[in-house]
N, C-alpha and C positions, 0 to 999 in steps of 0.2 A: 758437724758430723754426728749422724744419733747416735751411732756405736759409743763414739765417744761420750757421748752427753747421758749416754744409758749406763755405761758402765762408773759413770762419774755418780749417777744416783743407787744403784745401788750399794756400790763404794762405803756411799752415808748410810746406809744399811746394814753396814758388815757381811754384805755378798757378791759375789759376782755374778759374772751374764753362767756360766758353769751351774749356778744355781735354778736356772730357767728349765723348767722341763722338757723335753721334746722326745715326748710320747705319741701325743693325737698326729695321724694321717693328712695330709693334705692341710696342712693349719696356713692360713692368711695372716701375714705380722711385718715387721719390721726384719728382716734379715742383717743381725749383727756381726755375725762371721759364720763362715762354713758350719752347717747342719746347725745353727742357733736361731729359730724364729723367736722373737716376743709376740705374743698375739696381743688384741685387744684386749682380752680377757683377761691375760694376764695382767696386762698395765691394772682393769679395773678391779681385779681382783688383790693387787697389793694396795692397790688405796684404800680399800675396805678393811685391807689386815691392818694397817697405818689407822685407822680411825678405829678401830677397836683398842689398837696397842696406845691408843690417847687415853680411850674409857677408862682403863686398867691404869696410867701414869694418872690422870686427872681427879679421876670418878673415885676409884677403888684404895681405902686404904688398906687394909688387911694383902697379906701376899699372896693371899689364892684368890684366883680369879679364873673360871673357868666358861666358855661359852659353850652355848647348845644353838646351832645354824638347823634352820627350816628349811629343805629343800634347798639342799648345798650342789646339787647338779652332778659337774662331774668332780668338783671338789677342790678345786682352786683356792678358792677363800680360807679353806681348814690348810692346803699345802702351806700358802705365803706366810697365815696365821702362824705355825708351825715353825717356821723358818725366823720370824721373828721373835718365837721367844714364846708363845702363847701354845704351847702343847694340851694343855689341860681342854682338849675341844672335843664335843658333840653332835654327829649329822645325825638329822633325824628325816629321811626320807620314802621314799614307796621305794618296798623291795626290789623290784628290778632298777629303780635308778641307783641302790646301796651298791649294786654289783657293778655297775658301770665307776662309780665311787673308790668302792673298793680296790679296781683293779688298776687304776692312775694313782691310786694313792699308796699303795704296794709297793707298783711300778716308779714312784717317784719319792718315796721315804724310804724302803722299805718294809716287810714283812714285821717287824721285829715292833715299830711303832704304831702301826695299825690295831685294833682289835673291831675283830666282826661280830655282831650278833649270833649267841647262840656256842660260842666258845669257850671252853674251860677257865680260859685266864679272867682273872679279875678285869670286869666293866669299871670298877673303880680308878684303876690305874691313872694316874696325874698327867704324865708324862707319853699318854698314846693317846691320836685321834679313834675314838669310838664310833662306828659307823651302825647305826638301827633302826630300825621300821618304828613307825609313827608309835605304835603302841609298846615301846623300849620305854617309852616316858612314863610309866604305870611304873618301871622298877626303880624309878630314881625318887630318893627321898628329899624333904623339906631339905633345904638350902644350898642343894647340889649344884645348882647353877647358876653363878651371876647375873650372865648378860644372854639372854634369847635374843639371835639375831635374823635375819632376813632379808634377801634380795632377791629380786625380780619374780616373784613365785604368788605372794599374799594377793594381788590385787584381781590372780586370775583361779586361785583357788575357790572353790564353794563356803558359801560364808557362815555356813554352819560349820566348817570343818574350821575355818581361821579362829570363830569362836572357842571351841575345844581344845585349839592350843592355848590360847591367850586364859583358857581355865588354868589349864595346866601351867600355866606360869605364873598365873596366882597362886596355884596348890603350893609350887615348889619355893616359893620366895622371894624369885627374881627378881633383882635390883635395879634391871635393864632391861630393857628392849628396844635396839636399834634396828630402824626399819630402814632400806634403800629403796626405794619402789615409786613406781607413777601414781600421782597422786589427780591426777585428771580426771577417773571416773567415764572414761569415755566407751563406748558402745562394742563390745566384743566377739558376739556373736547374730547370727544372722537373723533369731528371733528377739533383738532388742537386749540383752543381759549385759549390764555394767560391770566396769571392773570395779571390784572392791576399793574403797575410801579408806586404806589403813586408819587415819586419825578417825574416823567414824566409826570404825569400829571399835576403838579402844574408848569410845563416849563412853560405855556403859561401865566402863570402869575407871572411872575418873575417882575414884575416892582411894584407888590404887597405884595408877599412872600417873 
């Protein structure tokens, strides 16, 4: 039974299916019980929070540990991350996908844990996901952030722009960067342009990675 087998893993979690959000319209998943879809995303999105919350038990001695997500979508990974324990989190995305961001992750932490670009309350804050446009990363100082992480996003960005982060994560100190992403390099668009090689891109700073 998956219900069962679902609610038996997150169990190991200290959550229940109660924990699964069900905000997005028309969502495709596993239907555990009445109005409870898990989608795929969500499965792949607690894996990811599981393999961060490893970096942080494995990686990381010191107790703060805080990550900055590239192009977090609608914001799953910051949710799941949140829910296990790992609050101290950073999206850094294009403004209108912050607001798409923003408003599941409102909707599904509340208000209170959230802060958005551009608002009075301290960006500092440990314990709320910080949601801000690419160029948020100018106000954050040397060792603000652990682990820079990323999925699905790098390999179809422009690769002067994946460069300008990976500056910026030199600038800042980062200890980490975990990348999820196709490493294939295969053909994108209809005049020939490749998907970016994360591990190639990170050659040119091999005396840092």
């Amino acid at each position: 039974n998956p219900s069962i087998l679902i609610e038996l893993i997150l169990k190991k979690m200290n959550l229940t299916t109660n924990d699964i959000p069900q905000i997005e319209g028309g969502m495709f998943g596993l239907l555990l019980k009445e109005n409870c879809i898990l989608s795929q995303r969500d499965i792949h999105s607690i894996e990811s929070a599981l393999l961060l919350k490893d970096i942080k038990i494995k990686k990381v001695k010191s107790r703060r540990f805080s990550i900055g997500e590239i192009g977090a979508g609608v914001g799953k990974n910051a949710y799941w991350s949140f829910k296990l324990g790992l609050k101290d989190y950073f999206i850094f995305d294009l403004p209108f996908v912050c607001v798409i961001s923003a408003y599941y992750l409102i909707k599904a932490l509340g208000n209170d844990n959230i802060y958005l670009y551009g608002e009075k309350a301290d960006a500092s804050n440990k314990n709320k996901i910080k949601i801000l446009p690419p160029w948020g990363l100018n106000q954050l100082k040397k060792n603000r952030i652990s682990c820079f992480f990323n999925q699905d996003s790098f390999p179809e960005i422009d690769k002067l722009i994946c460069r300008e982060y990976i500056d910026n994560f030199v600038r800042l100190n980062a200890k980490y960067f975990f990348s999820i992403n196709h490493e294939a390099g295969t053909v994108m668009t209809a005049n020939g342009t490749k998907q970016n090689v994360v591990n190639k891109l990170l050659a040119d700073y091999s005396d840092y990675f």
